[in-house]
C-alpha positions in Angstrom: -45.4 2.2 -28.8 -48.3 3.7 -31.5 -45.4 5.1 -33.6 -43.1 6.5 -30.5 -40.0 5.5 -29.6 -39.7 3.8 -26.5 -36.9 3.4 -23.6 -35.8 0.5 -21.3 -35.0 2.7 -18.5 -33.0 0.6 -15.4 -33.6 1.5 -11.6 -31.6 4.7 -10.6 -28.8 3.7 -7.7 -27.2 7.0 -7.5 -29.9 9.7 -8.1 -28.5 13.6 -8.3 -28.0 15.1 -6.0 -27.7 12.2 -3.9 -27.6 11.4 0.1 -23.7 12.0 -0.3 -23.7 15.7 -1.7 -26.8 16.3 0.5 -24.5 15.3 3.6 -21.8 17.3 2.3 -21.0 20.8 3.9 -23.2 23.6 2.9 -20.1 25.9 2.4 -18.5 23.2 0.2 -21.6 22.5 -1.7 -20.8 23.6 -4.6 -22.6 21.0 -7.3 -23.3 21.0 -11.2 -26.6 21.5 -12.4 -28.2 18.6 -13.7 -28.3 20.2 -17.4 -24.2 20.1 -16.5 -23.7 16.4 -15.3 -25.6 15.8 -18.8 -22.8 17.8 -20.7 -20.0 17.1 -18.5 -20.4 12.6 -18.6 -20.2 13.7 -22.7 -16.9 14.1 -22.4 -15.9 11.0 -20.2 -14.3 8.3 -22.0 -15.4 4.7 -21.6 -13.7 1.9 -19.8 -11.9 0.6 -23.0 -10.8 4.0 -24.2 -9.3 4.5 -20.7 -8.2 1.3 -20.5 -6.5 1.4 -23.7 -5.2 5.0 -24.7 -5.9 6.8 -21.0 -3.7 10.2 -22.1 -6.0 10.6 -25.7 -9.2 9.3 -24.1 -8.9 12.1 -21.4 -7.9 14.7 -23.7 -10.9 16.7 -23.7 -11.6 16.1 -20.9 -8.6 17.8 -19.4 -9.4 20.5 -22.8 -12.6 21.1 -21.1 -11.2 21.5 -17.7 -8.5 24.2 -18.4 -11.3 26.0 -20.6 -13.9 26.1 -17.9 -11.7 26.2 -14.2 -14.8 27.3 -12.1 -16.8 24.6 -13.6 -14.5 21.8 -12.8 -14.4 22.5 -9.5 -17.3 21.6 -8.8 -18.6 18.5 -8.1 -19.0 15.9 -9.2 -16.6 16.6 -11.9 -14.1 17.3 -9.5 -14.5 13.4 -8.5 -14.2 12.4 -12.2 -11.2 14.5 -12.5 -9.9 13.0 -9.7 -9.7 9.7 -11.0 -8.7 10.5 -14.7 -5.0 12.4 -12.3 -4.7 9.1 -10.8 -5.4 7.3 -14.3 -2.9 9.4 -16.0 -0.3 9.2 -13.4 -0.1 6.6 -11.6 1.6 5.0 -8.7 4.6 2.8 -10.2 7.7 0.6 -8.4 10.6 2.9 -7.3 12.5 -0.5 -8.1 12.3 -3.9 -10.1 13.1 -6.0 -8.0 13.5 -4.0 -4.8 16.7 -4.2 -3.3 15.6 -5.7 0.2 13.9 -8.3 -1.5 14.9 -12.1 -0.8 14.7 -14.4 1.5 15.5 -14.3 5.1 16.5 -16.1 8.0 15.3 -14.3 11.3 15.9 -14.3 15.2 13.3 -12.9 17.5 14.1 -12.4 21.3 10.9 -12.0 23.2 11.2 -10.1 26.8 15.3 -10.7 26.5 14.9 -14.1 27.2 13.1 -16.8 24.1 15.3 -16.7 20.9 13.0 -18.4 18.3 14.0 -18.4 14.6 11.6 -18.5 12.0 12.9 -18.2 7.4 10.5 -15.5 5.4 10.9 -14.5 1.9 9.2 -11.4 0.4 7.4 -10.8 -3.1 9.9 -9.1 -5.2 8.3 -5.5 -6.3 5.6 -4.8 -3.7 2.9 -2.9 -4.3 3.7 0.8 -4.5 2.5 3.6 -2.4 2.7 7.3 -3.2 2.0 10.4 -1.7 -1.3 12.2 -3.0 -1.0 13.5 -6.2 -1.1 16.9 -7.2 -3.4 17.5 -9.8 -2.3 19.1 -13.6 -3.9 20.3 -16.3 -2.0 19.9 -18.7 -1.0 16.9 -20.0 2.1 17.5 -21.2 2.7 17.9 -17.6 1.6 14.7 -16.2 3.6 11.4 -15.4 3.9 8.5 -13.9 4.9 8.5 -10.0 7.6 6.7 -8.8 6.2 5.3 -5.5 7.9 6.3 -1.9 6.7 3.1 -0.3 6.8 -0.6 -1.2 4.8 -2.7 0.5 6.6 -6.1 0.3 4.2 -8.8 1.4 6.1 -11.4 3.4 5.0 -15.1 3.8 6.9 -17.2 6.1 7.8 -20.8 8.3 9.3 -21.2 12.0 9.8 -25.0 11.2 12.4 -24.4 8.4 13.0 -22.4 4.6 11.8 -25.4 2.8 8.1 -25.0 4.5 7.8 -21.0 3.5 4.2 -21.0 2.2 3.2 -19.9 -1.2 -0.2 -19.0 -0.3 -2.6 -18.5 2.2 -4.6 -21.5 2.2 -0.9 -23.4 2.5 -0.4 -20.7 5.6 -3.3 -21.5 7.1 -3.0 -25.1 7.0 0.2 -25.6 8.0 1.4 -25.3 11.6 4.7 -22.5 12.2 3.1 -20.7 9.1 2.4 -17.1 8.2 1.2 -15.3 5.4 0.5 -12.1 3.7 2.7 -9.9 6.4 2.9 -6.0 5.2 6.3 -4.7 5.3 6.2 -0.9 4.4 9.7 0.1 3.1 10.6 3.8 2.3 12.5 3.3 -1.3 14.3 6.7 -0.7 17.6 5.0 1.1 20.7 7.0 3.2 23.9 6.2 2.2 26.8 6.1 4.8 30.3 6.9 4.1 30.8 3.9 2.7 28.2 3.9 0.1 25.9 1.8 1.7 22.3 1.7 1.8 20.1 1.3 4.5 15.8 1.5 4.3 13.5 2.3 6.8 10.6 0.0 7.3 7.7 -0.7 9.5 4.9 -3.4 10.2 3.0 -4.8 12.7 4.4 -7.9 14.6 0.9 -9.1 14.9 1.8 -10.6 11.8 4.8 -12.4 12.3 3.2 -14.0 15.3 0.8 -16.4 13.5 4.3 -18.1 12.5 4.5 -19.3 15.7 0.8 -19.7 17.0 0.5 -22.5 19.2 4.1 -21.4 20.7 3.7 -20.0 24.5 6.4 -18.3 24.5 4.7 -15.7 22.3 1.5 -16.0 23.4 1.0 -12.8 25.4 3.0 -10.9 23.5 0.7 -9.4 21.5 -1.4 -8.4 24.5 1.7 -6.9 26.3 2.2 -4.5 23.1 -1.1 -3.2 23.0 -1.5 -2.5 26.9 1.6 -0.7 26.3 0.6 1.1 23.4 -3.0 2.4 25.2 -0.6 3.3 27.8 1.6 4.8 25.6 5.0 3.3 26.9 5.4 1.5 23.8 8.7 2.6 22.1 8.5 1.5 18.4 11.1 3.2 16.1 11.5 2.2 12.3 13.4 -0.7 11.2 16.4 -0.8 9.1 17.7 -3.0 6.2 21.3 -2.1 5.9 23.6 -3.1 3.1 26.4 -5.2 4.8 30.2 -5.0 3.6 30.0 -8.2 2.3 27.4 -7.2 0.1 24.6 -8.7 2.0 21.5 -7.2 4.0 20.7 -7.4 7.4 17.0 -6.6 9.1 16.9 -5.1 12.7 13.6 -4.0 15.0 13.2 -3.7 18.0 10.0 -2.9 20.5 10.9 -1.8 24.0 8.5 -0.9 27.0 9.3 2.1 28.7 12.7 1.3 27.8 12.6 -2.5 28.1 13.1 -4.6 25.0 10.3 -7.0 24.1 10.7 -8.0 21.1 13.9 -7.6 19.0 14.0 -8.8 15.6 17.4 -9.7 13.1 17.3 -10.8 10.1 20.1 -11.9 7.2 19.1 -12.7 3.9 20.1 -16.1 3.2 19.6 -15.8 -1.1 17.8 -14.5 -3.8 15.0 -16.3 -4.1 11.7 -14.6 -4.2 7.7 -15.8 -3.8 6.4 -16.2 -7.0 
């Protein structure tokens, strides 16, 4: 405008310092000045350079970092650097396909007495869950983390293994039907005397019980765990899949109430086969 350049400038979202750093704890408020942030974003790479080449593209920044350690602890670089330690090593599969993977046939007691049966089949890999990272500065350092959990999402039918869902909608629709059930499965196994694995898992039954919605015998199931988990009689040790001698695997859980069973769960895997 008359000779001067002129700037499109969008509404600010996230001014600085914001309502976050303004809430954080005077003691740990230990902030760039704005002249920093300015100097510090110069050294952040874009989207596609991360994207693309992440150990290059964060080169200087990490440069920058061992060069000026009281700076980069402060935020928000220490937020940016953060990210760029979870860019550069990140969370991958202990194991491709994970060895508990397949599909199942299971049989659930409830309250000792109503055996129902009902086929699942997990997704092969999971998604993989690590501990939090410990942060390095130098590159040459820094690799990818082979995860200590997989979360194996487990979709299954109480009618029969032809009727396993293959996605929620499907789950939803059809009656006996469940979907989308988090198994958490340490990848770090024991090994008996025999050389046989076995992995601890956990998840919530809460899950497992929309495969048989509509069912009484499971209806107040869910309720009787969670009274007994306020009142803190619920028992509720780890699962295990075990490696059997015939090369199989086998499931077991069970939930007890002040030293009751309530819910016991097998499983055998019945083949390969995996969701897609």
């Amino acid at each position: 405008m008359d000779g001067r350049p002129t700037f499109d400038v969008d509404v600010v979202h996230n001014a600085y310092p914001d309502s976050y750093t303004e809430n954080m704890d005077p003691a740990a408020r230990d902030l760039l000045t704005p002249d920093q942030v300015f100097e510090f974003n110069a050294l952040l790479p874009t989207w596609e350079q991360a994207e693309e080449a992440p150990f290059s593209a964060y080169r200087p920044l990490m440069a920058w970092a061992r060069a000026n350690p009281g700076t980069a602890g402060r935020f928000p670089a220490t937020l940016a650097m953060e990210r760029a330690h979870y860019v550069l090593q990140p969370c991958v599969p202990a194991y491709d396909p994970h060895p508990v993977a397949g599909t199942y046939r299971a049989t659930v007691v409830v309250e000792g007495r109503d055996t129902l049966t009902a086929w699942l089949r997990t997704h092969p890999t999971g998604y993989p869950m690590c501990a939090p990272l410990t942060p390095r500065l130098d590159l040459s350092a820094v690799r990818p983390r082979m995860a200590d959990t997989a979360r194996l999402y487990v979709y299954g039918s109480s009618e029969s293994e032809a009727a396993i869902p293959v996605s929620n909608a499907e789950a939803w629709e059809r009656p006996g039907s469940c979907s989308s059930v988090a198994v958490d499965v340490l990848n770090q196994p024991r090994t008996d005397a025999a050389g046989r694995r076995s992995w601890a898992a956990g998840y919530d039954p809460g899950g497992f019980t929309a495969c048989f919605r509509g069912d009484p015998r499971v209806h107040g199931l869910a309720d009787v765990l969670q009274a007994a988990y306020t009142a803190r009689t619920l028992e509720a040790p780890p699962g295990w899949f075990r490696e059997t001698a015939d090369g199989g695997m086998r499931f077991e859980r069970t939930w007890r109430v002040a030293g009751r069973p309530v819910l016991e769960v097998t499983a055998t895997r019945i083949g390969p086969r995996t969701l897609d």
